[in-house]
C-alpha positions, 0 to 999 in steps of 0.5 A, a space after each residue: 500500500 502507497 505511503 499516504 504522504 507520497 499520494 499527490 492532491 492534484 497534478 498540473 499537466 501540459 494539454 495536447 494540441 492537434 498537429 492540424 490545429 496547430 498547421 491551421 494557426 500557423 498558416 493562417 499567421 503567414 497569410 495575414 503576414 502576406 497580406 500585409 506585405 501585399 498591403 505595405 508593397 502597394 500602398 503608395 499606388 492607392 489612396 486613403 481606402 487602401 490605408 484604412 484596409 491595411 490599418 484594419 488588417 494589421 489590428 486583425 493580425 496583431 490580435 491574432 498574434 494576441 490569441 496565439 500567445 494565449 492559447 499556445 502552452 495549455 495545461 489542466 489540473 487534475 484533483 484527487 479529493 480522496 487522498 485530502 483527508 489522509 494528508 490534511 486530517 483538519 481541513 481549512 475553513 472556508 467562508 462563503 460570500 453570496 452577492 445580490 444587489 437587487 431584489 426585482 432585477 435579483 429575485 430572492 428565489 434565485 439567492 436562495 437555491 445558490 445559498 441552500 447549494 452552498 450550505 450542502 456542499 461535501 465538506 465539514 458544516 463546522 469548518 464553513 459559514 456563509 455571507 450574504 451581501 445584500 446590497 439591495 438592502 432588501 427585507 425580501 432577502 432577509 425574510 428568504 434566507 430565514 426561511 430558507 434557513 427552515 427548509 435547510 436543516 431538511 435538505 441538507 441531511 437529505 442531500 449527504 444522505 442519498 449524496 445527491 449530486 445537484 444540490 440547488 432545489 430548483 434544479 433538482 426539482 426541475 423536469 430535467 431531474 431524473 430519479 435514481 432507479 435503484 431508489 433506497 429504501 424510504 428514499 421515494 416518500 423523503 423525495 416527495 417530503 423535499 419537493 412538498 417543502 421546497 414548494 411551500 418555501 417557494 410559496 412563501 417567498 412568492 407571496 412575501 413579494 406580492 404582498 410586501 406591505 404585510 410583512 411585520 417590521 418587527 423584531 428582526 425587521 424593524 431596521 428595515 421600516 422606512 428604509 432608503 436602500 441607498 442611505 442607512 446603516 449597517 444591518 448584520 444578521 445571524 440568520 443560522 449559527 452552528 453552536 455546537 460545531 457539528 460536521 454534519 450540522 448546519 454551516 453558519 449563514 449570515 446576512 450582510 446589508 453594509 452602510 451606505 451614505 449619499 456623501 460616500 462612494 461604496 464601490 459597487 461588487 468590489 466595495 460589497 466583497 471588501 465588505 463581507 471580507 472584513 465582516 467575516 474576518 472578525 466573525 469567522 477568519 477563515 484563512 480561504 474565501 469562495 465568493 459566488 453571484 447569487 445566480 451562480 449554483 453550486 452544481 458539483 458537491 465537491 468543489 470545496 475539496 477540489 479547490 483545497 486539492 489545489 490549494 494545498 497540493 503545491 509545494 510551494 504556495 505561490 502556484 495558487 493565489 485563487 482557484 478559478 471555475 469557469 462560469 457555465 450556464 443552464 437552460 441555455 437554448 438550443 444552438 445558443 442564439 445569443 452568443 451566452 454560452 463561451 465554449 470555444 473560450 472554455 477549450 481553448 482561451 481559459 487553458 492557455 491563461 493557465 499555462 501562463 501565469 493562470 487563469 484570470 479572476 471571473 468574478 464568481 466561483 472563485 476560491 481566495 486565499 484571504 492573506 492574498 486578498 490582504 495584500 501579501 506579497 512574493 519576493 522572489 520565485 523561490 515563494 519566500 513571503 514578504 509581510 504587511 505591517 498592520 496599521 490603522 492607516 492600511 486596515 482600518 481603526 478596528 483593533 478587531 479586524 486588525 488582530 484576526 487579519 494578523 492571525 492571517 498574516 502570520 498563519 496562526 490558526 484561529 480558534 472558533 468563536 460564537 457569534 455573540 452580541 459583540 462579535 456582531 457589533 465589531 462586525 457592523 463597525 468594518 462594514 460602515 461607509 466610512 470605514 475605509 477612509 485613509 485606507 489600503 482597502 481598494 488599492 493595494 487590500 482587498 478588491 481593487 476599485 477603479 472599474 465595474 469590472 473589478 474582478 479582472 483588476 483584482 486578479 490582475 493585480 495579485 498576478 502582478 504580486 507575484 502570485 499565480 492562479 490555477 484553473 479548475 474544471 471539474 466534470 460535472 461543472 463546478 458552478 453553474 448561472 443563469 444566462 441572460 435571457 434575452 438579446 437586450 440583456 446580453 447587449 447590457 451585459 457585454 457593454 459593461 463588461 467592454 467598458 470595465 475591461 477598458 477603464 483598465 487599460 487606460 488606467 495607471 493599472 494598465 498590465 503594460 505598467 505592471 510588466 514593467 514595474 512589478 512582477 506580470 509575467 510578459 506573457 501573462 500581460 500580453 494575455 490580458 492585453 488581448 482581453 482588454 483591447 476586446 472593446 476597441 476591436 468594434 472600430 476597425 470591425 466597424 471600419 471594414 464593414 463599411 468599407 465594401 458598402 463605401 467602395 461599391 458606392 464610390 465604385 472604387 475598390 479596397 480588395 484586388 480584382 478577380 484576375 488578380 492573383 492577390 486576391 487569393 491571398 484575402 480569400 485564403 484569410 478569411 476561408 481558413 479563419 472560417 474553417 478553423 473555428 468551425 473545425 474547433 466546433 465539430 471537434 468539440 461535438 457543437 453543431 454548426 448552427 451553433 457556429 454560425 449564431 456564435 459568428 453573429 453574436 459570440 464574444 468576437 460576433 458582428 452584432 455585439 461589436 456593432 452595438 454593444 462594444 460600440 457603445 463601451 468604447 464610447 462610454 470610456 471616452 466619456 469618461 476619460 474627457 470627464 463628461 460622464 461616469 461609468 455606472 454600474 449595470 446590475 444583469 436582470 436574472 430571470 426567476 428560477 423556472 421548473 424546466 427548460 422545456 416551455 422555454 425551447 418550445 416557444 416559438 418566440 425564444 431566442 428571437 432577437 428583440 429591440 428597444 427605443 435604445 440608440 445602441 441599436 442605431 449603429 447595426 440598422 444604419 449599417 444594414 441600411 448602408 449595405 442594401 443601397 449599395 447592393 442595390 446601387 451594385 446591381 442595378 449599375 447606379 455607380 459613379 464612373 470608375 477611375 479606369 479600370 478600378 471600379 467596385 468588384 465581385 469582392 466588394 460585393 460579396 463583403 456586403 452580402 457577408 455583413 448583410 448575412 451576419 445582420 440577419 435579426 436586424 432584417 427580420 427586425 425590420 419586418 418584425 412586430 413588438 418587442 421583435 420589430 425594431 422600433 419607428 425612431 430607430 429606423 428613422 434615426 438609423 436611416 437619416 444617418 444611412 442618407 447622410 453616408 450616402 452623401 458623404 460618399 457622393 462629395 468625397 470620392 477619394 481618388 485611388 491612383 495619385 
């Protein structure tokens, strides 16, 4: 028998690449090198068409070398949770953060399942506790997680008893749910105990809701009478406490609704978790922290013994500063007509940052190391630690959090505490507004402010310490969320994301600073560089769409003629980019329906680089002009459903729909814009040509490649409702198609000089 101490927790290993993949990005790399020559060699025989061309096309291949260097050295972790309880006989303890900002947008059904997920997930009950950031400060959430707390003290033993696998009611509960066929003895009538209980909490919640004006503001509720969620003080409650410390028992749960004042910034997600880890750090001290969306389930019961498989594995520390899950989504409909479901990112993008430096900070379903979140530091690359002198100027003035954060710092085991009355009290004072006034918190501890997407400043900031990040990937999923819903909600979403990726790339947190100023390895910031530039890829996107609509308009020409052997060269470009990614899609077992629509609408898709990104870059301008400021956009979550069926078969679902917003005006204007020329094209309605360099077959067939790619604005244009674009933005869109149309016919720039 193996000696127990030489089993291994995980194991890092290099993934294999297929030679043809590899042959596909080399030779697509040449050809874009080709082209650019071509470009470079008769530049000086074309005017200002030809330029933008080759503009475009070098940003298109310097993103591709981006890509490259992401993807090119992918590794996996592979977990072996049976041997963590011979090496580590006590195991860590973990607390568990749950956000939600908002209980209309944020149903608290939804918080509920990923709460009651967390709760029973395979791990000792004593050694967890659960925090819930409320920043709604929502008495709905309160009252939910109260009687959730009920419902808990059933599900949970029902869950490890029968070691049901996925451990949110909802979705255990759903239509998708399959029984066991060899159901123990009694396991039929407990099942059917559960699903009567979850469905009279769901009654219960629903009707508190509906009838919010019932509800007693009494007892623990009356902090909530006459509140203004945007001005009120803190309101901590211990919902749940596990006095006894059992290991089967209940882990702590703990509401969090933190101060908020008019006069103070409270930093959206980034200040609420900077929060919650200062609560919880006078509360419980776990020395690790798992911090999950409130929409974000817990679908794999052992995520906890995987992530301390990869925490403690290591000999040396500095290889996991956090572990990472990727973010899946459920009841995804069929071939993902909104681009929500990043598959390809999945297999390829996501492996490659952790052969790097490791994988980026998601936001949600990460585990941390809480002395990492502290500000700890590596100094060299044999791991060797640097400390962080304890002060009020860093921590805070509460001699409390000071002390549990030195226990932290210098790796002390903290013995368990009750959640008395004056725990609570020191805890409501670290979550005041004004707490982190003359602070480190925001800048070098905690979450790192400065962008509403602060989980990618603050992974990339403990990157830049030193530290690197591990990936993990377990099947079935570790965590799973809902998707946005609708096309709206997906264009809301990916604009936040676009404008919070490029706040920090015009910012002094620029990777390209921490490369050269700390210790981001050169790879690894090129890596980021590459997710951060994602936004600005709308304008040369944008600028080549239009060009075959300018050209055939113009009848001039920014490709080569038919008879030209150089036009094989773009024709080469743009056939093997295509046969690539749909041979990464075949090969991942994907249909080619679900290609297409990720063509369309993806992350690199036509229609949010139209629409969304678009309007992302110009949000930052703003910004960094000092017209606006950036708000934070919560995602709308829709209310959990019983199944998934209802959804697919509507006839409606995944229609594209449309609002009176403008960031639909762009996309309209330019469909408008390829119609005409199409139309000017064929009917021969052109300008003369300057000799023989009028519009060509190229051209032509760019048009009717964007025309193709804008598909649901077509239909939208037909459409009626929600689907049908709206009267304003057709007239907006085709003001400003009228107004191209004119620019065209006053300035024809000339090709030849």
């Amino acid at each position: 028998m193996a000696n127990s101490q030489s089993l291994p927790l995980c194991e890092k290993k290099p993934l294999k690449i297929n030679a043809l993949q590899r042959a596909q990005e080399i030779a697509i790399l040449f050809l874009f090198i080709c082209l650019l020559v071509y470009r470079l060699l008769s530049l000086t025989d074309h005017g200002f068409v030809w330029l933008l061309a080759f503009l475009c096309e070098s940003w298109f291949a310097f993103n591709w070398v981006l890509t490259l260097n992401t993807q090119w050295t992918p590794v996996e972790y592979k977990t072996y949770p049976q041997n963590l309880l011979q090496q580590v006989p006590e195991l860590p303890a973990v607390d568990m953060f749950v956000a939600t900002a908002d209980a209309e947008l944020e149903p608290p059904i939804i918080t509920v399942n990923t709460v009651l997920s967390l709760l029973a997930v395979d791990y000792p009950s004593h050694k967890l506790a659960c925090y819930v950031s409320d920043d709604g400060c929502s008495p709905l959430t309160l009252y939910s997680l109260t009687e959730a707390s009920k419902f808990a003290q059933f599900w949970v033993p029902f869950c490890k008893k029968y070691n049901i696998q996925v451990r949110a009611p909802f979705r255990y509960f759903s239509g998708n749910s399959k029984l066991p066929s060899d159901n123990p003895i009694g396991f039929l009538q407990e099942w059917t105990k559960m699903k009567d209980e979850y469905q009279k909490l769901c009654q219960k919640i629903e009707d508190a809701v509906q009838n919010l004006a019932t509800l007693d503001f009494s007892g623990d509720y009356v902090d909530f009478a006459h509140i203004d969620r945007r001005n009120h003080s803190t309101i901590i409650k211990v919902i749940w406490e596990n006095k006894e410390r059992l290991s089967n028992g209940l882990p702590h749960l703990v509401y969090v609704a933190r101060e908020k004042r008019p006069n103070h910034s409270h930093y959206y997600k980034a200040g609420a978790m900077n929060a919650l880890t200062r609560v919880s750090g006078v509360m419980t001290n776990a020395p690790f922290m798992l911090n999950v969306d409130c929409d974000m389930y817990a679908n794999n019961s052992k995520i906890v013994l995987y992530a301390m498989c990869l925490l403690l594995g290591f000999k040396h520390e500095e290889e996991g500063a956090f572990v990472q899950y990727p973010q899946m989504s459920y009841d995804t409909l069929k071939d993902d007509p909104f681009g929500n479901q990043l598959v390809l990112p999945l297999k390829t993008i996501w492996p490659g940052f952790a052969g790097i430096q490791g994988p980026f900070y998601a936001g949600t379903g990460c585990f941390h190391r809480r002395k990492v979140i502290y500000g700890l530091s590596l100094v060299d690359s044999e791991g060797n630690l640097t400390d962080v002198a304890l002060d009020k100027e860093e921590f805070g003035n509460s001699m409390e959090f000071i002390e549990s954060a030195t226990h932290i710092l210098s790796e002390k085991i903290d013995h368990p505490r009750d959640l008395s009355t004056a725990v609570v009290e020191a805890a409501n004072k670290v979550a005041g507004s004004a707490y982190e006034y003359n602070t480190l918190w925001g800048t070098k501890v905690g979450w790192v402010y400065g962008s509403v997407t602060e989980d990618i400043l603050t992974g990339m900031k403990i990157h830049a310490r030193g530290w690197k990040s591990i990936l993990c990937m377990p099947d079935p999923p570790g965590f799973v969320g809902s998707a946005p819903s609708s096309s709206h909600i997906m264009l809301t979403q990916r604009k936040r994301w676009v404008t919070g990726l490029l706040e920090i790339l015009f910012s002094k947190n620029s990777p390209i600073f921490a490369t050269l100023y700390a210790k981001l390895e050169f790879r690894q910031c090129l890596a980021y560089t590459n997710g951060l530039i994602w936004g600005l890829n709308s304008i040369p996107d944008l600028c080549y769409a239009i060009l075959p609509a300018y050209c055939i308009v113009t009848n001039s020409h920014f490709l080569p003629k038919v008879e030209e052997p150089a036009l094989m060269i773009f024709v080469a470009v743009f056939l093997m980019k295509i046969l690539y990614t749909l041979r990464l899609y075949l090969g991942f077992g994907l249909s080619i329906k679900l290609w297409w629509n990720h063509v369309r609408m993806g992350p690199e898709g036509k229609i949010p680089y139209l629409t969304a990104s678009l309007f992302g870059v110009v949000t930052v301008v703003f910004k960094l002009l000092g017209i606006s400021e950036v708000a934070f956009e919560v995602t709308q979550k829709d209310q959990n459903s019983s199944s998934s069926d209802d959804q697919e078969d509507d006839a409606n679902a995944g229609r594209f729909t449309f609002d009176e917003s403008p960031i639909y005006v762009p996309a309209t204007t330019l469909l408008f814009v390829h119609f005409t020329a199409l139309a000017m094209g064929l009917f021969g309605m052109q300008p003369p040509a300057h000799g023989a360099d009028g519009a060509g077959l190229g051209e032509m067939m760019c048009c009717v490649w964007v025309a193709l790619c804008l598909w649901p604005f077509l239909k939208g244009l037909f459409g009626k409702g929600k689907y049908g674009i709206p009267m304003p933005t057709i007239f907006k869109s085709a003001v400003l198609a009228l107004l191209f149309m004119h620019f065209c016919g006053r300035i024809h720039l000339p090709l030849r000089r």
